[in-house]
C-alpha positions in Angstrom: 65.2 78.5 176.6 63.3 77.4 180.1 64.6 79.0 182.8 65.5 75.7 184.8 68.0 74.9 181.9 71.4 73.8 183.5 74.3 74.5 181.3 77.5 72.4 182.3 80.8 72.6 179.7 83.3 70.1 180.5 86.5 70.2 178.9 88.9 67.9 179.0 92.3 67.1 177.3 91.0 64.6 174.9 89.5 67.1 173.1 91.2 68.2 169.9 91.7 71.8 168.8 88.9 72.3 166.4 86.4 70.3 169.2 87.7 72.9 171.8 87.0 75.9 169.4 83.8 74.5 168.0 82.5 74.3 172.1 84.0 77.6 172.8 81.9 79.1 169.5 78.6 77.5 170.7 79.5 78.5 174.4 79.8 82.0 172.8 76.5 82.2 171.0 74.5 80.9 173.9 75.8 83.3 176.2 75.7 86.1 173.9 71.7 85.7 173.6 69.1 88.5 175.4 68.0 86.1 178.1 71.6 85.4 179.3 72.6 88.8 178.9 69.8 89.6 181.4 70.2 87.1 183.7 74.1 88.4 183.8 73.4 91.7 184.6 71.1 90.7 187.0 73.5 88.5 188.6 76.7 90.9 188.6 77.7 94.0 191.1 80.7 96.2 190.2 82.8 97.4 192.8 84.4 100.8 192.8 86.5 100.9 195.7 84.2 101.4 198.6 80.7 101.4 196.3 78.8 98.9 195.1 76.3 99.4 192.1 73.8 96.8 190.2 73.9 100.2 187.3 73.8 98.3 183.7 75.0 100.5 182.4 78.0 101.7 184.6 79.0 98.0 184.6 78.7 97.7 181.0 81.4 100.4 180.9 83.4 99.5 183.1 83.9 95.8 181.3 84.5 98.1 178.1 87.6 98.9 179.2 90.7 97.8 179.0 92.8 97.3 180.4 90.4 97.3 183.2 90.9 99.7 185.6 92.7 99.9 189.3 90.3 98.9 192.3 87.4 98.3 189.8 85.9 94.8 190.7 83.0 92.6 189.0 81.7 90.0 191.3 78.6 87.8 190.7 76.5 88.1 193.3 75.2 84.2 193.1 
């Protein structure tokens, strides 16, 4: 996948139920890939009250959770 790829996912409500599912399934797969886990974790901050960490690994946790936690906040740093 090029890295200058833009990905746009439009939904609207003339879409049918299966046609919904079948774009949330490929939305799925394409995100779920190496490149666009990378390029997530690169792009993502988790905030633990007054700290801020780019940690892959302490994020990766932290979206494990759930419910997620009190005063624990992802943000995307783009």
């Amino acid at each position: 996948m090029p890295a200058s790829s833009i990905f746009v996912l439009v939904c609207t409500p003339y879409l049918s139920a299966m046609a919904v599912e079948q774009e949330r399934r490929f939305l799925s797969s394409l995100l779920s890939t190496p490149l666009m886990k990378e390029r997530f974790y690169q792009a993502t901050e988790l905030v633990d009250r007054n700290h801020i960490t780019r940690n892959r690994t302490r994020i990766k946790e932290e979206l494990s959770k759930r419910p997620l936690r009190s005063f624990r906040f992802v943000i995307n740093k783009n």
